[in-house]
VOTIVO-661599 format. One line per field, with one value per residue: x, y, z of N, C-alpha, C in turn. Coordinates in steps of 0.02 Angstrom, whole numbers, plus 50000, padded with zeros to 5 digits. Example, Ala and Ser with C-alpha at 12.3 -4.5 7.8 and 13.67 -1.06 7.14 Angstrom:
2
neast 50660/50642
nnorth 49716/49888
nup 50390/50354
caeast 50615/50684
canorth 49775/49947
caup 50390/50357
ceast 50660/50645
cnorth 49835/50002
cup 50390/50394
This chain:
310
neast 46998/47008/46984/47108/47049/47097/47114/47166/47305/47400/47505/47556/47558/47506/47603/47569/47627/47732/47820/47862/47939/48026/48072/48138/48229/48324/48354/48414/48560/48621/48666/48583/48529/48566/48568/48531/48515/48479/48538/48536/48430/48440/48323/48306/48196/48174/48048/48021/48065/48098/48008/47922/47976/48142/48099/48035/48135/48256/48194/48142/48261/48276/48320/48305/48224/48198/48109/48105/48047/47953/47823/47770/47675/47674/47723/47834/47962/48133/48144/48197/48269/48324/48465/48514/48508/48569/48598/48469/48464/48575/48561/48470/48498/48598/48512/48435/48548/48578/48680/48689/48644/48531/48522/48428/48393/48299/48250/48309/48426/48537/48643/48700/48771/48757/48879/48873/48920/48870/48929/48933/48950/49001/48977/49117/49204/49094/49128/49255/49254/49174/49268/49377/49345/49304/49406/49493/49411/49433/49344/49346/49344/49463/49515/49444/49303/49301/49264/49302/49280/49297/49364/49522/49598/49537/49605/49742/49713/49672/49790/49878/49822/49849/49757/49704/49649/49535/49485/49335/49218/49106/48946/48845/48826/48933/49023/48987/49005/49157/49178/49134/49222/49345/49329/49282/49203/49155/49107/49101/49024/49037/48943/48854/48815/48820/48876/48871/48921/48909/48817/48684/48631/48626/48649/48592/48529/48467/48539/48651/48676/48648/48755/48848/48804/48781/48945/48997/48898/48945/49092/49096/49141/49132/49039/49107/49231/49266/49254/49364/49482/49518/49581/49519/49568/49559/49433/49388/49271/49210/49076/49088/49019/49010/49020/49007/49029/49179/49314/49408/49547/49594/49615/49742/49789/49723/49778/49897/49890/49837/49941/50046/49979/49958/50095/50129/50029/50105/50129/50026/49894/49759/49695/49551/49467/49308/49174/49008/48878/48749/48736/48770/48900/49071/49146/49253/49384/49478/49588/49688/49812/49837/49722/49738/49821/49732/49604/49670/49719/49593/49532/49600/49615/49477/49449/49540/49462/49346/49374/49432/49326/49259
nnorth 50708/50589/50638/50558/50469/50533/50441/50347/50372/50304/50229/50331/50460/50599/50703/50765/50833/50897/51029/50996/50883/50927/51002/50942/50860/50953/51003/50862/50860/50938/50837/50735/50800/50941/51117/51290/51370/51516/51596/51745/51786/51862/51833/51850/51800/51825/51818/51708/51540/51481/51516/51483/51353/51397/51491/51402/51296/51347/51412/51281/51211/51322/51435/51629/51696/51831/51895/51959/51974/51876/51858/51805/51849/51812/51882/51968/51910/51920/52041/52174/52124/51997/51862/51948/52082/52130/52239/52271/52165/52159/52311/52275/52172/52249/52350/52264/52206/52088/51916/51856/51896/51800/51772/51733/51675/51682/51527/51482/51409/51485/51579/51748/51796/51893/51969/52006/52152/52207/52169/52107/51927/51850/51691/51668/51667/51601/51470/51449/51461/51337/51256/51243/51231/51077/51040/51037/50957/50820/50805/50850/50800/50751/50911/51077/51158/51296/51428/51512/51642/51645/51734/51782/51795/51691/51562/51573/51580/51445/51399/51410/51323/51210/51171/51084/51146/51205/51263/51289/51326/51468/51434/51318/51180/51149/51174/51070/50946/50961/50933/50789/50726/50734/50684/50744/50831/50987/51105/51279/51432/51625/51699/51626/51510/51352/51198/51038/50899/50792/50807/50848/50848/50923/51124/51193/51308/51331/51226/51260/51362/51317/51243/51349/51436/51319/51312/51404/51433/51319/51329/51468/51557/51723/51783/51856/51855/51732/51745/51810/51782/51740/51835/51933/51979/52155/52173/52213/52215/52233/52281/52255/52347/52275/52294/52182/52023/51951/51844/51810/51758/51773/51917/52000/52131/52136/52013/52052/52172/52095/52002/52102/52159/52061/52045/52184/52144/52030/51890/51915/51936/51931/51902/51909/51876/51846/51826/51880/51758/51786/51915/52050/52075/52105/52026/52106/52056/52102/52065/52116/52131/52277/52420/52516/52512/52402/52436/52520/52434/52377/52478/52515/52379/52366/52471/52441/52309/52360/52460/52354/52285/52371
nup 49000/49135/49303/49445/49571/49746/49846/49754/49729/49783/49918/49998/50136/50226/50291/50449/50561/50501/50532/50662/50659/50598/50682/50802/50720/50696/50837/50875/50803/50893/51000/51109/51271/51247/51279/51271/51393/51446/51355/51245/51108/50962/50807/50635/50503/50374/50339/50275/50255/50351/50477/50552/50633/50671/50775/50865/50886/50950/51070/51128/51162/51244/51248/51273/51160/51017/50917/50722/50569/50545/50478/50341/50188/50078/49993/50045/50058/50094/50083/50108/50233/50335/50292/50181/50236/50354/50434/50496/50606/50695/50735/50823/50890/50966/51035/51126/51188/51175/51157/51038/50863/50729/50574/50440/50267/50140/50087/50200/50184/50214/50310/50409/50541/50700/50801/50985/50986/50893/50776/50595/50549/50451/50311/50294/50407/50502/50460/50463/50632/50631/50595/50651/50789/50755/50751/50854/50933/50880/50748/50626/50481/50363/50279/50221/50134/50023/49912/49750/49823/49926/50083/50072/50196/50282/50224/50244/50377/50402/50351/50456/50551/50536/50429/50293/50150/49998/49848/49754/49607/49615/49721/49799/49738/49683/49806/49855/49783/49769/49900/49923/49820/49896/49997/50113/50246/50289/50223/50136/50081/50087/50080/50152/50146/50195/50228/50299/50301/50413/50463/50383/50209/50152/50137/50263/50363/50513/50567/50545/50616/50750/50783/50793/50896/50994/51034/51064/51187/51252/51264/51306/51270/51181/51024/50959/50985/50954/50825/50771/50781/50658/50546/50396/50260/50178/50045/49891/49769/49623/49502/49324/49199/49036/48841/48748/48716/48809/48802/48940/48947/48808/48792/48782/48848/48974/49012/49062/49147/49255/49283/49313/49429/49526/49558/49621/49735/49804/49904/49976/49933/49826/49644/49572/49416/49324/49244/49216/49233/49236/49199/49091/49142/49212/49337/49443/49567/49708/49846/49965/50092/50122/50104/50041/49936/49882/49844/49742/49640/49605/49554/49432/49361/49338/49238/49135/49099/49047/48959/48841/48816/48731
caeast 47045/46973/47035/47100/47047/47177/47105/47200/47377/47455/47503/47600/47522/47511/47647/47530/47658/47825/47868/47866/47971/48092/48119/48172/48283/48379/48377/48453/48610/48653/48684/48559/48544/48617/48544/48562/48482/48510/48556/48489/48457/48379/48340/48291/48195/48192/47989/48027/48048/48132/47995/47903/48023/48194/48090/48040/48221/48272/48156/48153/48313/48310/48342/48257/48222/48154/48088/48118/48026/47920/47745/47770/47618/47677/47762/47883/48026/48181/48109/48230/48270/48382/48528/48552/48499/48576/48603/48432/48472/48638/48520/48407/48548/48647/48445/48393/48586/48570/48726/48716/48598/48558/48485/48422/48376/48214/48253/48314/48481/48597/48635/48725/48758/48786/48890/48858/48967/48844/48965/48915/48987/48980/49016/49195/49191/49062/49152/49326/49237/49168/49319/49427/49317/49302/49480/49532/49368/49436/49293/49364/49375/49513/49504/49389/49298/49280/49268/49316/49269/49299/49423/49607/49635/49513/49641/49789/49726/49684/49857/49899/49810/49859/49677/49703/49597/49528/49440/49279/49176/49054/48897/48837/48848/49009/49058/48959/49053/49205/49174/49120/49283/49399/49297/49290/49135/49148/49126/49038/49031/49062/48860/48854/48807/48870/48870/48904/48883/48929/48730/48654/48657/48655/48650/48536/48535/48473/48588/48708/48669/48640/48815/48900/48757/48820/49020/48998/48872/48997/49134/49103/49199/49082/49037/49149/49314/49276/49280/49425/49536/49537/49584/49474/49576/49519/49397/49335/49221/49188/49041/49102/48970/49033/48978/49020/49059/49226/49356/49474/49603/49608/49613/49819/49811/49688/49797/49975/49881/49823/50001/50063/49950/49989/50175/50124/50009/50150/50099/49969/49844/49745/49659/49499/49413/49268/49117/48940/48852/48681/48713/48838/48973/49117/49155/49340/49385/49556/49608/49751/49814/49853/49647/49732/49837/49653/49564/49686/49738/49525/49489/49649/49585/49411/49447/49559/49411/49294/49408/49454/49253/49208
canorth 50671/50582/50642/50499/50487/50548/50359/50294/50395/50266/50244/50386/50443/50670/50715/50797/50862/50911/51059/50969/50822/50963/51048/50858/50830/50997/50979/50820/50888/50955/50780/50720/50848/50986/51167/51345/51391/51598/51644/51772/51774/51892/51801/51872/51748/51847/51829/51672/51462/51476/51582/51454/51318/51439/51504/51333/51254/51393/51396/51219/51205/51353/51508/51698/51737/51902/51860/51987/51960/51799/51874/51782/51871/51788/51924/52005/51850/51956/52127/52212/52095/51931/51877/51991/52148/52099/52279/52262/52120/52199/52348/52242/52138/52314/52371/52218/52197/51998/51865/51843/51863/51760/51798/51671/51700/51659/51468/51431/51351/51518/51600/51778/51792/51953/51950/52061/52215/52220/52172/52046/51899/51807/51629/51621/51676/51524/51415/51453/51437/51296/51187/51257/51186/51018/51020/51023/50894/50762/50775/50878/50745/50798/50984/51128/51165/51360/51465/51557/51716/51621/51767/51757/51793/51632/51522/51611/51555/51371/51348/51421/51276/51150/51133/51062/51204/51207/51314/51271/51383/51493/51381/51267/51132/51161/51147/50980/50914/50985/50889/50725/50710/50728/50634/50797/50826/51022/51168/51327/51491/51684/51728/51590/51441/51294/51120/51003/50823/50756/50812/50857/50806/51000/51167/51213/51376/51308/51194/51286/51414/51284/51225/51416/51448/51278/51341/51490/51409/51266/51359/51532/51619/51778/51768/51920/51836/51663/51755/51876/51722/51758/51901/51947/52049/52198/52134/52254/52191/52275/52227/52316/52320/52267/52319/52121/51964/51952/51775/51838/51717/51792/51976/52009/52212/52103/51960/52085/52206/52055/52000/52169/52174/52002/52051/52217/52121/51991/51822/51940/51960/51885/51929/51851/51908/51832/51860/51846/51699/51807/51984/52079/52131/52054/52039/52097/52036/52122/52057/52113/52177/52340/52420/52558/52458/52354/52495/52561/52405/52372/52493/52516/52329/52369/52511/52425/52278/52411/52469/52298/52262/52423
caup 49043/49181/49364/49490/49646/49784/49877/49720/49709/49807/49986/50030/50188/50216/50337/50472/50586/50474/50571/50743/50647/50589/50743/50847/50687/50716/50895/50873/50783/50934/51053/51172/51324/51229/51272/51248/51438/51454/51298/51223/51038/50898/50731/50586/50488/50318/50313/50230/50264/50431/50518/50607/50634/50699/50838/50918/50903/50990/51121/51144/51203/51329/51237/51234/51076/51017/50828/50674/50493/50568/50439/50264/50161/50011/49948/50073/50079/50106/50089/50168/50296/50329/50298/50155/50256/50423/50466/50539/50657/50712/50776/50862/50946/51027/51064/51164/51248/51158/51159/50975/50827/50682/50512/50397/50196/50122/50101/50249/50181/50227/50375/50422/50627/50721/50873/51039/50962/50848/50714/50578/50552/50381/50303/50294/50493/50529/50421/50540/50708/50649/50595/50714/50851/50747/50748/50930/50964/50840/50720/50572/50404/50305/50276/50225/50046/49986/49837/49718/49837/50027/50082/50096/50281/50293/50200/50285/50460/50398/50354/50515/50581/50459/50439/50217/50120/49946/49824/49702/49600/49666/49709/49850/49706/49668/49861/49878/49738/49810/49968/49899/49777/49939/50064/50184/50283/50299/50181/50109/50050/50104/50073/50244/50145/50233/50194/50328/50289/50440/50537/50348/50136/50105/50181/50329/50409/50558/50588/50557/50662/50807/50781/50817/50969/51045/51036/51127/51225/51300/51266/51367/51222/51143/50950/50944/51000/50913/50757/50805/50785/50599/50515/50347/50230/50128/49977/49835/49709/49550/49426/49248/49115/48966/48796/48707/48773/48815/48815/48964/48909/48746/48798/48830/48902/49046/49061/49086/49208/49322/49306/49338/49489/49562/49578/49686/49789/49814/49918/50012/49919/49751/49614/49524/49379/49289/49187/49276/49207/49234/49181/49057/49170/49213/49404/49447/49625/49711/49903/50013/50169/50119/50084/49999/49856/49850/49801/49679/49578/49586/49496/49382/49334/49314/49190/49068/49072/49038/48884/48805/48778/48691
ceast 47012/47028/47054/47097/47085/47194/47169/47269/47429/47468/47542/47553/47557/47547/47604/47574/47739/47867/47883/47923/48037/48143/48158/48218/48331/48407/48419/48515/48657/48680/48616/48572/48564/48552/48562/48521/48524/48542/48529/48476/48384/48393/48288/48260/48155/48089/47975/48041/48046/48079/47969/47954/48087/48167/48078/48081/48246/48257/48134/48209/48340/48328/48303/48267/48171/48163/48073/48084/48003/47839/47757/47701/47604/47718/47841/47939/48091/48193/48157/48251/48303/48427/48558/48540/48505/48593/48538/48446/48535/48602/48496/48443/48596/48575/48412/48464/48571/48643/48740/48660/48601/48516/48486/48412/48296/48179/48270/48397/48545/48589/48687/48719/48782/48803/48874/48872/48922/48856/48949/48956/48959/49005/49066/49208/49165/49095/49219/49291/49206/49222/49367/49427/49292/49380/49507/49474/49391/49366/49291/49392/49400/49526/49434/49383/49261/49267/49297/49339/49271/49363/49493/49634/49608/49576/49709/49777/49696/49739/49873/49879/49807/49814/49691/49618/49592/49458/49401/49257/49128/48994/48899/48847/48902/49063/49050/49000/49133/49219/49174/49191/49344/49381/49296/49206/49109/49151/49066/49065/49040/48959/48815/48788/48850/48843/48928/48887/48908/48853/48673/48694/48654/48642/48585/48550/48516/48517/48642/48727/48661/48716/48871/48869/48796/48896/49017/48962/48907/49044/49161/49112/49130/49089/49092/49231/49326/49304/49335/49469/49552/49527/49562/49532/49544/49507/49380/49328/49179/49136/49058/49058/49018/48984/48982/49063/49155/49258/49417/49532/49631/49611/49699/49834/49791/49738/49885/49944/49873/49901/50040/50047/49965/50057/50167/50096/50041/50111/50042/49918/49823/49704/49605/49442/49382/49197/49085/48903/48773/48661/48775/48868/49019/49144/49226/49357/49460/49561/49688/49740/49831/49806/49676/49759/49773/49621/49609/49692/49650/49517/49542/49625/49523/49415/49492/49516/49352/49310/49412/49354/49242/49240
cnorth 50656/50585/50567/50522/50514/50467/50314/50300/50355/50284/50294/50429/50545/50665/50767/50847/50871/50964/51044/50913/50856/50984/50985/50847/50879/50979/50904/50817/50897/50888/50792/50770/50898/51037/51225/51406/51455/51631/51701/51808/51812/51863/51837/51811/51767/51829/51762/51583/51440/51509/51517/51395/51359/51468/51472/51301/51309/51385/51351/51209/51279/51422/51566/51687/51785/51877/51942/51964/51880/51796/51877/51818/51836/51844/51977/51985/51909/52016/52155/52196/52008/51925/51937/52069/52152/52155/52281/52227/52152/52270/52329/52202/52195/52333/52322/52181/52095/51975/51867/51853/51818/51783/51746/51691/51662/51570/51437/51404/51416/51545/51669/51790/51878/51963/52025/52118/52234/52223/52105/51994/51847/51738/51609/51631/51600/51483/51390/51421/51377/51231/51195/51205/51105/51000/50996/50984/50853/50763/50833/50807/50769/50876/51002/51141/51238/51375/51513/51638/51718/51688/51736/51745/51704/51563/51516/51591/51492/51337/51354/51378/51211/51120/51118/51128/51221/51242/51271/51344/51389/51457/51325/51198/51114/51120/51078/50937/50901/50915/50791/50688/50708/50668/50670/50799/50900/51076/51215/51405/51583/51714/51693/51542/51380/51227/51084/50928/50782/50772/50808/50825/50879/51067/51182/51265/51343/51276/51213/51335/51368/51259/51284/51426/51384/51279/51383/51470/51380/51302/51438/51579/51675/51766/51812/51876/51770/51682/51798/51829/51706/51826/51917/51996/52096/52162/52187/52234/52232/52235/52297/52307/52323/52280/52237/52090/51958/51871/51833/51819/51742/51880/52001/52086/52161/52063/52006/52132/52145/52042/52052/52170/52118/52014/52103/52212/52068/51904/51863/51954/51906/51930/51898/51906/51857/51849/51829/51794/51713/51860/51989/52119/52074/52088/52049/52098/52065/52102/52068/52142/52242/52365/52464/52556/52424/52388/52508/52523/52371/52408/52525/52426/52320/52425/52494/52341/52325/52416/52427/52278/52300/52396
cup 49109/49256/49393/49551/49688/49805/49819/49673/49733/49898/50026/50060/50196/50295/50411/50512/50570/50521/50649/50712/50636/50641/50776/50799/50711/50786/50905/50839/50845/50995/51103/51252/51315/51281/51286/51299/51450/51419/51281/51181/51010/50831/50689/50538/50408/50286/50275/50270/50343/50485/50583/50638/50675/50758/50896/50923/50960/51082/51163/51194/51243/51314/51250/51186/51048/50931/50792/50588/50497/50533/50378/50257/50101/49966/49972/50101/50057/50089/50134/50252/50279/50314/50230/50153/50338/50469/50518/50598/50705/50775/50847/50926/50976/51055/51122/51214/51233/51129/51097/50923/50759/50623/50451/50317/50192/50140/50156/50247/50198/50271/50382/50502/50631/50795/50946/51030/50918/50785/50666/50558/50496/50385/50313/50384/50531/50525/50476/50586/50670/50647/50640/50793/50824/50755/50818/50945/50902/50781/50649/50515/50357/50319/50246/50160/50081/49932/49803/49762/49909/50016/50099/50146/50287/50274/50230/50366/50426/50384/50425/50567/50564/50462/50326/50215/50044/49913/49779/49677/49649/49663/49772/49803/49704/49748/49887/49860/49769/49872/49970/49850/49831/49986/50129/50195/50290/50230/50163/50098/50098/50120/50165/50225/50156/50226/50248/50331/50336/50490/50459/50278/50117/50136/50216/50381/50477/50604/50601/50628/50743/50847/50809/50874/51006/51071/51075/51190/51279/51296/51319/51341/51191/51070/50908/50950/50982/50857/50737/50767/50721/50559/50436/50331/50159/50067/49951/49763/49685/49511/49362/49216/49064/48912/48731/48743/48742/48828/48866/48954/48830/48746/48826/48844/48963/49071/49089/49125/49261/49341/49348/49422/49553/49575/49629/49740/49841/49844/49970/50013/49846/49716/49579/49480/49339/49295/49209/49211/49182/49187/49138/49083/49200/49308/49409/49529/49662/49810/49935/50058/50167/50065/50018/49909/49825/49792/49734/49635/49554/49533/49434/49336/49288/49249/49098/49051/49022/48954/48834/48789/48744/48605
């Protein structure tokens, strides 16, 4: 097979400076003149896409920033670090007395924050402060896309702001879709994937994260008392192994305990069970405001799944 030249792949021309083109796109999210002068921000950047890029947006527009997991090796992308080990960052932001931190994932496209308290602050949190504050600036389209696993309180303070609120499966696809079939501009997940198609075509940690830094920023308000303003209630999530695939629809002990359980949780709570798509266990999901009912009808749920596969 004879090679071809590169001279004769066609004119598409090697991007020399992408991460200088990236950072001016983010920064431009924010409006002309924005910046984020005396902040002062620890990011976690999970060893992984975000490392170089998240510290010059930052810094650009005016911030400290004290940098966390910024030495990709090729092998140590969310090693114990980013957003899905954000206890680190949390540390680092009560140790250094910093405004807010942020914690990215490998790719780049999710984001976990951690406010001054040192308390973390997930997707459905972002998701709030951010429509909240599209809401009172005119620039909320329609309502808000979740999932399957966005919590309850979350839904519970969007009526409370007759912000329209709807569920998808679990999946940034799912929420795109979601978004695109209403004609809304806002949505995303609990993990603190966010999808805002009114700056981006699909989630961007960055962005995102530029979008909650500028709120508090103009605003004055702390990351702590933005996200105050919704109340999260108790979640416990079960994975059961099963011993054979199970139809939950066709299993009736499962479908008269959920019932069962839906009547003592009343309009306060929900229940969601289904079967992982990856592994053999079946996820059983239990939310209300009262942790200690959570717990018990969790795992009164999870045990007659357990039973009905053997």
């Amino acid at each position: 097979m004879q090679m071809v030249p590169p001279a004769r792949l066609g004119k598409a021309k090697r991007i020399i400076d992408a991460v200088g083109r990236y950072v001016e796109f983010c920064k431009s999210t924010l409006g002309l003149g924005s910046r984020l002068t005396g902040m002062k921000i620890v990011i976690d950047c999970a060893n992984g896409a975000t490392y170089q890029a998240a510290p010059l947006v930052l810094r650009e527009l005016g911030a400290e920033v004290i940098e966390l997991s910024v030495n990709p090796n090729g092998f140590n992308i969310n090693e114990h670090c980013g957003s899905t080990h954000p206890e680190n960052l949390a540390r680092r932001v009560l140790a250094e007395k910093a405004h807010v931190g942020v914690a990215f994932d490998g790719d780049g496209d999710r984001l976990i924050m951690v406010d001054h308290k040192g308390e973390i602050v997930d997707g459905d949190e972002i998701l709030f402060i951010m429509a909240k504050h599209y809401q009172e600036n005119n620039l909320l389209q329609g309502g808000v896309i979740g999932t399957s696993m966005t919590n309850f309180g979350l839904e519970l303070a969007f009526s409370d702001l007759a912000i329209p609120f709807k569920r998808t499966k679990v999946g940034d696809r799912h929420v795109l879709e979601g978004l695109r079939n209403h004609n809304w501009l806002l949505g995303g997940e609990s993990s603190g994937h966010i999808v805002n198609l009114g700056l981006t075509t699909t989630g961007d940690g960055i962005v995102s994260a530029l979008q909650i830094l500028s709120i508090v920023y103009n605003t004055g308000k702390t990351l702590f008392d933005l996200k105050s303003q919704v109340n999260k209630f108790p979640q416990i999530l079960l994975n059961v192994e099963i011993q054979r695939p199970i139809s939950l629809d066709k299993e009736p002990e499962i479908s008269k305990a959920v019932e069962s359980a839906e009547k003592r949780l009343g309009k306060r709570g929900r229940i969601l069970i289904r079967p992982s798509g990856t592994e053999p266990v079946v996820r059983v999901m239990v939310e209300g405001d009262n942790l200690d009912l959570v717990k018990a009808l969790a795992a009164e749920l999870a045990e007659i799944v357990a039973q009905s596969s053997k």
